[in-house]
HTML snippet that shows the backbone in 3Dmol.js (N, CA, C, O; Angstrom):
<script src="https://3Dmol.org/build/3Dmol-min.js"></script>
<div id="view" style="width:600px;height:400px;position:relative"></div>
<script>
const pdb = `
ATOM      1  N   UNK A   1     -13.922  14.950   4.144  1.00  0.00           N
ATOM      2  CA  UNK A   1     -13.209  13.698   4.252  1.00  0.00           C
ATOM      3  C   UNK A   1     -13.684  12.726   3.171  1.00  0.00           C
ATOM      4  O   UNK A   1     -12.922  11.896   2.676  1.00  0.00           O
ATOM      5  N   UNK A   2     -15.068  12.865   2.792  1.00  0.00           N
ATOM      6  CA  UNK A   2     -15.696  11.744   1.723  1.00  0.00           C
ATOM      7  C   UNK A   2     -14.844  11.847   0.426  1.00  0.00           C
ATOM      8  O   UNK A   2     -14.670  10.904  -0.347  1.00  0.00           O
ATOM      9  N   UNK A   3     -14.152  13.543   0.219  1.00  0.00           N
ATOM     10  CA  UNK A   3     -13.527  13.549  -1.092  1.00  0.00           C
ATOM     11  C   UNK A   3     -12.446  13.319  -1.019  1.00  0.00           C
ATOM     12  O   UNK A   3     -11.833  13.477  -2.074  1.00  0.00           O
ATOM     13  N   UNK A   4     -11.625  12.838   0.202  1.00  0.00           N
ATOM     14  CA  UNK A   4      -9.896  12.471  -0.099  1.00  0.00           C
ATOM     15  C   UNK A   4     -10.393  10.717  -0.467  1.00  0.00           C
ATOM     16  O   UNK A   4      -9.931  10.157  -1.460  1.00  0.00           O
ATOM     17  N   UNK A   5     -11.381  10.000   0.489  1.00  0.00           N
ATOM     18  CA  UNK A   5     -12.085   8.592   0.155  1.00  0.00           C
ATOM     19  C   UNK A   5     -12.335   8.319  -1.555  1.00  0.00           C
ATOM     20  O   UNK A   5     -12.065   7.232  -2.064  1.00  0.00           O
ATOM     21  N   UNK A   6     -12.870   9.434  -2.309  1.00  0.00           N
ATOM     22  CA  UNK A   6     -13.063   9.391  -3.480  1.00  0.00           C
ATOM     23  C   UNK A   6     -11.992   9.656  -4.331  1.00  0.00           C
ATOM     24  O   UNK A   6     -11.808   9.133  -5.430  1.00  0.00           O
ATOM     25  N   UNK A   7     -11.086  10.733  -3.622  1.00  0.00           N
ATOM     26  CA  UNK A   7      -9.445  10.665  -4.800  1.00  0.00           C
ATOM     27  C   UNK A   7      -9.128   9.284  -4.503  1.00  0.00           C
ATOM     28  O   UNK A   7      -9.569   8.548  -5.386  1.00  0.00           O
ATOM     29  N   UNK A   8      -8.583   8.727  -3.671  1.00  0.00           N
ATOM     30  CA  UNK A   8      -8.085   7.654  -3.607  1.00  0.00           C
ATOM     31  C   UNK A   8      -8.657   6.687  -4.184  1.00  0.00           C
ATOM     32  O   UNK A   8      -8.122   5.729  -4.741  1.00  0.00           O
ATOM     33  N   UNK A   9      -9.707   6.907  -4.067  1.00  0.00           N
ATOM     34  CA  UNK A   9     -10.439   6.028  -5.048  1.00  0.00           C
ATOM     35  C   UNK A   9     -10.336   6.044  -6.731  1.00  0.00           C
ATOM     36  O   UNK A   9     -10.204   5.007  -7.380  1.00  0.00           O
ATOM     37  N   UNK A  10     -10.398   7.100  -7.204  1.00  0.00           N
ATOM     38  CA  UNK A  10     -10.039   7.106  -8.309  1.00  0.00           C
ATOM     39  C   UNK A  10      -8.534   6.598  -8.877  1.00  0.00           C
ATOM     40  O   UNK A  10      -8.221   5.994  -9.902  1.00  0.00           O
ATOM     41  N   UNK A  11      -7.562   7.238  -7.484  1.00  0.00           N
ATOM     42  CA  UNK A  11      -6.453   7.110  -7.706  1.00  0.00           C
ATOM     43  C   UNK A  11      -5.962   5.230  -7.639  1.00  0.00           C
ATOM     44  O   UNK A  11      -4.926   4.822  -8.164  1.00  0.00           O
ATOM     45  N   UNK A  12      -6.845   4.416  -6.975  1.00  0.00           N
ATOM     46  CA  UNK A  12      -6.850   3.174  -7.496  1.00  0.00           C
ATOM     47  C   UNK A  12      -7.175   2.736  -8.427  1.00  0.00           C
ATOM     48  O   UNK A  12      -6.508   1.814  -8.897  1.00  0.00           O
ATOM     49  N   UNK A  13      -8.399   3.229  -9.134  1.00  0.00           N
ATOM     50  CA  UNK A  13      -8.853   2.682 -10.557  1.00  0.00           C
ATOM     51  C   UNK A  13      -7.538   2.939 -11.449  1.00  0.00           C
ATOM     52  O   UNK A  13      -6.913   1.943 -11.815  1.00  0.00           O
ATOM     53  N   UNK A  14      -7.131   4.076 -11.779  1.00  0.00           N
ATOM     54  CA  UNK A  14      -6.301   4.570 -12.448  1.00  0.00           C
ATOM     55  C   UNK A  14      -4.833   3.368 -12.597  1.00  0.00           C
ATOM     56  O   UNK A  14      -4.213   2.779 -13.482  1.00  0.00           O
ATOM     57  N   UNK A  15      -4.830   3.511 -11.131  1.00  0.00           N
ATOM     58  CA  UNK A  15      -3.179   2.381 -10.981  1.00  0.00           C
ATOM     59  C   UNK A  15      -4.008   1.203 -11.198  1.00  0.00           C
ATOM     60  O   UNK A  15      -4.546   1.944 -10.375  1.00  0.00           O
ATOM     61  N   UNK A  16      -4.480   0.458 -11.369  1.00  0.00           N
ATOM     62  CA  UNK A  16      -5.052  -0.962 -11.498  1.00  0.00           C
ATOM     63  C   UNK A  16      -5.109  -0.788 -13.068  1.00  0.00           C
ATOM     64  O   UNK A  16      -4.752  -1.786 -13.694  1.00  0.00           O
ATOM     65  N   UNK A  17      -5.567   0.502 -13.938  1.00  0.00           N
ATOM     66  CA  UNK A  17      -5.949   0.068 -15.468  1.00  0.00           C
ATOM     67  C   UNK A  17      -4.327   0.052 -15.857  1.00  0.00           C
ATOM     68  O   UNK A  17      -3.827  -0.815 -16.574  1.00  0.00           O
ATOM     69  N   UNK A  18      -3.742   0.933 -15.383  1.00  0.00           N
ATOM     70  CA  UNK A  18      -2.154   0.934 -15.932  1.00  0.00           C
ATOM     71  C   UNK A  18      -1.360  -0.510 -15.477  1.00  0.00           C
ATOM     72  O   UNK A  18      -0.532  -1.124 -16.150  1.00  0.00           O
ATOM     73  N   UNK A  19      -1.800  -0.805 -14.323  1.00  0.00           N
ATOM     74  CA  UNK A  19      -0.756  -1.736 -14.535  1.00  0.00           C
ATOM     75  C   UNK A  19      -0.026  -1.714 -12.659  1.00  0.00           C
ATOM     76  O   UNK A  19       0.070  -2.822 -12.132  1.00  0.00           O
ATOM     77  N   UNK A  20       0.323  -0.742 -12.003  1.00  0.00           N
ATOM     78  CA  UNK A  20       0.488  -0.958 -10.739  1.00  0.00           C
ATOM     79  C   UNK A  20      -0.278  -1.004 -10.017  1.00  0.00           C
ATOM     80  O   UNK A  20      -1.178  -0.190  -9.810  1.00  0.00           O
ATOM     81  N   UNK A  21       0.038  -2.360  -9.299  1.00  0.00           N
ATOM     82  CA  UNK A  21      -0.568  -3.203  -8.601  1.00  0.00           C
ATOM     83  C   UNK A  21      -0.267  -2.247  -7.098  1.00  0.00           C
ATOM     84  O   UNK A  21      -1.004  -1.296  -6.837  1.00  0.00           O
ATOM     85  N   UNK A  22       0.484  -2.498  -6.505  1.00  0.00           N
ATOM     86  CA  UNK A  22       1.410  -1.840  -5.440  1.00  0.00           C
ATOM     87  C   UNK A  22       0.567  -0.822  -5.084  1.00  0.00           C
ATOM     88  O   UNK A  22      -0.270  -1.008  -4.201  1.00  0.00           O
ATOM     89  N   UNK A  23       0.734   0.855  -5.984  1.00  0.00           N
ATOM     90  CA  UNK A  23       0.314   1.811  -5.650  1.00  0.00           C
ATOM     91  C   UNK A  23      -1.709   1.378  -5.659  1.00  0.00           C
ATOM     92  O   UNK A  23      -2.544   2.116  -5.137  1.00  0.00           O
ATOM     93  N   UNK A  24      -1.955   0.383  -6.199  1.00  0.00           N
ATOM     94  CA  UNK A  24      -3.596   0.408  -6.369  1.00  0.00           C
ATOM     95  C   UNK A  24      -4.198  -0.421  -4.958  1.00  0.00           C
ATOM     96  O   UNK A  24      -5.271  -0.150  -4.420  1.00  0.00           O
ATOM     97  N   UNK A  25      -3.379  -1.333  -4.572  1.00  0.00           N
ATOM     98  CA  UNK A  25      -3.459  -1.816  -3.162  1.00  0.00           C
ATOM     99  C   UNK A  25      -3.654  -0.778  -1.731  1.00  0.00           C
ATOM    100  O   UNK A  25      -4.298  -0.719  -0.684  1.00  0.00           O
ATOM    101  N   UNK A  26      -2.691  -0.090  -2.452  1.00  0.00           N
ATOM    102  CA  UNK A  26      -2.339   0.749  -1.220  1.00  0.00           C
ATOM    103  C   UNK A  26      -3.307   1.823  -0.947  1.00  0.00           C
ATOM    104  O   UNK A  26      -3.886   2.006   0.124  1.00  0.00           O
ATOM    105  N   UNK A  27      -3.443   2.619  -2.187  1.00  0.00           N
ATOM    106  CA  UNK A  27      -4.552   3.327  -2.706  1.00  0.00           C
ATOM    107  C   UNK A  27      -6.280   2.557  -1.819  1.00  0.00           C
ATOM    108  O   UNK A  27      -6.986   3.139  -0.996  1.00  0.00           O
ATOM    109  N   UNK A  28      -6.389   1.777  -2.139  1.00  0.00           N
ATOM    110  CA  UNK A  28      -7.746   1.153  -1.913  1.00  0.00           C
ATOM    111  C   UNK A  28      -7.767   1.122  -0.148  1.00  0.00           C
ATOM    112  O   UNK A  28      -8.639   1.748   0.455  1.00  0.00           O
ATOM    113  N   UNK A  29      -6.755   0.360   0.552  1.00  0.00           N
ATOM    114  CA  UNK A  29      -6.528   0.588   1.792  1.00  0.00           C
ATOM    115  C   UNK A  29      -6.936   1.567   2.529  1.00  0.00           C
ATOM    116  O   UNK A  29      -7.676   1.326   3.483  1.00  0.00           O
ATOM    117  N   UNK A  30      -6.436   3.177   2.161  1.00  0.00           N
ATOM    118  CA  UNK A  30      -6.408   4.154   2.180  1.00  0.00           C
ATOM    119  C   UNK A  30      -7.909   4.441   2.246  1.00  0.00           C
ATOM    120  O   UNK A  30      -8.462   4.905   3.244  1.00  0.00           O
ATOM    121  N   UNK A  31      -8.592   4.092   0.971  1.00  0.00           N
ATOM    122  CA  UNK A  31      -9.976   4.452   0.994  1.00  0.00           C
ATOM    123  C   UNK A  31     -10.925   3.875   2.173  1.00  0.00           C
ATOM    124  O   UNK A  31     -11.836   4.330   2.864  1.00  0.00           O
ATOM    125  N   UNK A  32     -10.302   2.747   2.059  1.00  0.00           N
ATOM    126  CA  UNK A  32     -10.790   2.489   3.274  1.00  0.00           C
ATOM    127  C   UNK A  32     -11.372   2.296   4.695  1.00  0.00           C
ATOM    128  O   UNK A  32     -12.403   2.102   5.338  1.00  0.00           O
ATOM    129  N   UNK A  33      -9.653   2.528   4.778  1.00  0.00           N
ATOM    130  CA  UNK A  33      -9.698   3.630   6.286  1.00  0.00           C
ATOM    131  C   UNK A  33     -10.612   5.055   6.381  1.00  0.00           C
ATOM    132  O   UNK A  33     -11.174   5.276   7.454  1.00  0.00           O
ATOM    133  N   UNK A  34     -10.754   5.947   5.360  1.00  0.00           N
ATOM    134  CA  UNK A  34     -10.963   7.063   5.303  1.00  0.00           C
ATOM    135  C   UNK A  34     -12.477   6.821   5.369  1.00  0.00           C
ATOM    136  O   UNK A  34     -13.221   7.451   6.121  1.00  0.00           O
ATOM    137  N   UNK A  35     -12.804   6.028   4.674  1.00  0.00           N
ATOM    138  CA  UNK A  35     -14.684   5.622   4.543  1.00  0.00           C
ATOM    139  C   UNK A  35     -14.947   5.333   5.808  1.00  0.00           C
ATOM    140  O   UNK A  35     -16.083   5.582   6.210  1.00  0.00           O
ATOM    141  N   UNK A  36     -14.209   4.888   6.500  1.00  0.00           N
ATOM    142  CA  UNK A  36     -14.620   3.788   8.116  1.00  0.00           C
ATOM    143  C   UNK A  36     -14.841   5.014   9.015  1.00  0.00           C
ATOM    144  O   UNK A  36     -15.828   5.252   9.711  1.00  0.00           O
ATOM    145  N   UNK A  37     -13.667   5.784   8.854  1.00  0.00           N
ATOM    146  CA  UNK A  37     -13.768   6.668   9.867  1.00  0.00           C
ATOM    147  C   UNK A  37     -14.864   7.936   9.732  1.00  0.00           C
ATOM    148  O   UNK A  37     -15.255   8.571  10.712  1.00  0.00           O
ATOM    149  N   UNK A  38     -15.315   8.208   8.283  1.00  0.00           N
ATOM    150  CA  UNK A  38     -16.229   9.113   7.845  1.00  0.00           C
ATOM    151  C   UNK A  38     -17.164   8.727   8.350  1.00  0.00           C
ATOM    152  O   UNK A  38     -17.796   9.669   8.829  1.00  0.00           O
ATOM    153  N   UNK A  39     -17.794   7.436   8.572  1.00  0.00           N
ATOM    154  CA  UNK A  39     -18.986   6.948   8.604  1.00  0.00           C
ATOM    155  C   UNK A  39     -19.395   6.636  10.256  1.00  0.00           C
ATOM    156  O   UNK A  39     -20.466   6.774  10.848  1.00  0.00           O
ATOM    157  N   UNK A  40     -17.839   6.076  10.793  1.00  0.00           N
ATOM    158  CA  UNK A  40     -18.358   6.751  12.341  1.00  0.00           C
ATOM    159  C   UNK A  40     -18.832   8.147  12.764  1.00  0.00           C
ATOM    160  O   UNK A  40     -19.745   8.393  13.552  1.00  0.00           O
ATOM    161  N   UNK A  41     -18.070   9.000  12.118  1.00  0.00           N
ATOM    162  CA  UNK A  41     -18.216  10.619  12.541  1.00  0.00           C
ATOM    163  C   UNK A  41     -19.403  10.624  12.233  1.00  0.00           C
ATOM    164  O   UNK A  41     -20.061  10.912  13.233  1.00  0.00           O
ATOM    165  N   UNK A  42     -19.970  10.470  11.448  1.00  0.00           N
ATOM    166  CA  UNK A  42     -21.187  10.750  11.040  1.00  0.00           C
ATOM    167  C   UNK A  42     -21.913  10.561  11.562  1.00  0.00           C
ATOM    168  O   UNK A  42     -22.689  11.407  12.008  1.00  0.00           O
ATOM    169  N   UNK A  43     -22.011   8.756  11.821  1.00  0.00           N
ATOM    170  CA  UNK A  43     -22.951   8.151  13.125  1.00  0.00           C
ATOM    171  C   UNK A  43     -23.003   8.813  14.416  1.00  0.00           C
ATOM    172  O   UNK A  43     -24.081   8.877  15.007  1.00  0.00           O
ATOM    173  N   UNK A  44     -21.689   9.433  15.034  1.00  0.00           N
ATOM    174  CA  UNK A  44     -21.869   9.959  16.095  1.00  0.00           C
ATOM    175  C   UNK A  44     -22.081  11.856  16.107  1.00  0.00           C
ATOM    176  O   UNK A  44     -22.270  12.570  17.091  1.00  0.00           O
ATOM    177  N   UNK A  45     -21.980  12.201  14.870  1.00  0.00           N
ATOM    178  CA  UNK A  45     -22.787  13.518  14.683  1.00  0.00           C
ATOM    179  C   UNK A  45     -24.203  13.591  14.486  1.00  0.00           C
ATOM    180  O   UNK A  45     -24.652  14.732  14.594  1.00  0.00           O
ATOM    181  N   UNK A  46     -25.205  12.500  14.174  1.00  0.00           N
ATOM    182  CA  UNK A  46     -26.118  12.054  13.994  1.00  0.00           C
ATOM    183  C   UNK A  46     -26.837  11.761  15.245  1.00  0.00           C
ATOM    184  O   UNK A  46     -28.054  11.913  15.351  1.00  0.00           O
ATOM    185  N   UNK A  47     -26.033  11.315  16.242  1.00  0.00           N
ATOM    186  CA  UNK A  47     -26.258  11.032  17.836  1.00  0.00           C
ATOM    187  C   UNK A  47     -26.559  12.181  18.848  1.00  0.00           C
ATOM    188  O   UNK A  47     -27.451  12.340  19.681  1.00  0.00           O
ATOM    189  N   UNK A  48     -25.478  12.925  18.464  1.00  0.00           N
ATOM    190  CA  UNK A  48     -25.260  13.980  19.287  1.00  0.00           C
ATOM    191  C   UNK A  48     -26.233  15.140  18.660  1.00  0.00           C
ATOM    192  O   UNK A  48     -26.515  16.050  19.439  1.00  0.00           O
ATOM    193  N   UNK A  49     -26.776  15.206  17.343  1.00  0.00           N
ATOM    194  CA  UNK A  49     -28.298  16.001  16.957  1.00  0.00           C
ATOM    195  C   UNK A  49     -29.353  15.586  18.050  1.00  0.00           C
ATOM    196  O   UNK A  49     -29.920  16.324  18.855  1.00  0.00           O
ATOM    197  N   UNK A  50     -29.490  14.106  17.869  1.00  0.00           N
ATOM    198  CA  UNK A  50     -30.510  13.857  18.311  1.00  0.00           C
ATOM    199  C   UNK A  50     -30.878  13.455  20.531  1.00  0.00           C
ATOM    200  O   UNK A  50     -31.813  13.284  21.313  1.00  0.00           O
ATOM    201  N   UNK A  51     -29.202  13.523  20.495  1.00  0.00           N
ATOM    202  CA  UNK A  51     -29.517  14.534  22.018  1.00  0.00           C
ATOM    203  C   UNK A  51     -29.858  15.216  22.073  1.00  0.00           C
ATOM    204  O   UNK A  51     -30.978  15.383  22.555  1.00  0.00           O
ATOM    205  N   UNK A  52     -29.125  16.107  21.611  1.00  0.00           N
ATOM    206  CA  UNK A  52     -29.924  17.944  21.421  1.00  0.00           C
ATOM    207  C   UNK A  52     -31.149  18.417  21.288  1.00  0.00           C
ATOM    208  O   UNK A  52     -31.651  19.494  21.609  1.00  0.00           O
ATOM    209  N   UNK A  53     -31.680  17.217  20.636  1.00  0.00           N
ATOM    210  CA  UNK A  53     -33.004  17.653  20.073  1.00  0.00           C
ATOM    211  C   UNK A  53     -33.705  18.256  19.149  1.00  0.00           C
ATOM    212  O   UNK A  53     -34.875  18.596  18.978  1.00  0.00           O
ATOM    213  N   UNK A  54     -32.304  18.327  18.371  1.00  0.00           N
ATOM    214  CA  UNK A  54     -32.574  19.262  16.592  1.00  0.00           C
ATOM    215  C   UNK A  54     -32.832  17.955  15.689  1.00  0.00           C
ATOM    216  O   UNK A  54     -32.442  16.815  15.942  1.00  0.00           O
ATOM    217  N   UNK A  55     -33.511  18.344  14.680  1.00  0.00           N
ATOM    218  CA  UNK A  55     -33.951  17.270  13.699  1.00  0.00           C
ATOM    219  C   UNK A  55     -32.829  17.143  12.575  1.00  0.00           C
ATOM    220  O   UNK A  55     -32.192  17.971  11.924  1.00  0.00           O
ATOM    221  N   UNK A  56     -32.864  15.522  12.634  1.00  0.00           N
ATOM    222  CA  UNK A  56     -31.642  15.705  11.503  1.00  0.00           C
ATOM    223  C   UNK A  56     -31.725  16.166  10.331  1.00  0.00           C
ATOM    224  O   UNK A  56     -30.721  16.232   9.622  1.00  0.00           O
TER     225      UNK A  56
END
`;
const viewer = $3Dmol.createViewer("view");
viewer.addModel(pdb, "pdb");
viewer.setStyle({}, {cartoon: {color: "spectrum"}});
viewer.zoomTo();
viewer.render();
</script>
């Protein structure tokens, strides 16, 4: 999931040096969302190790 966060990411730089605004907004949004939700999963895969009792 971190690498669709990072296309989009690129894929904003790209539209912002050219010139659309629109697709670079939207683009960034996108990353957004995708970072937010990566970073919960994570937090709560990180949780659920340390129920278990395996080391992260």
């Amino acid at each position: 999931m971190l690498d669709w966060v990072i296309t989009f990411l690129v894929l904003a730089l790209i539209a912002g040096f050219l010139g659309f605004s629109g697709v670079e907004i939207m683009s960034i949004e996108i990353a957004k969302v995708l970072f937010f939700i990566f970073l919960v999963l994570f937090i709560i895969s990180l949780i659920m190790r340390v129920l278990r009792g395996q080391q992260p």
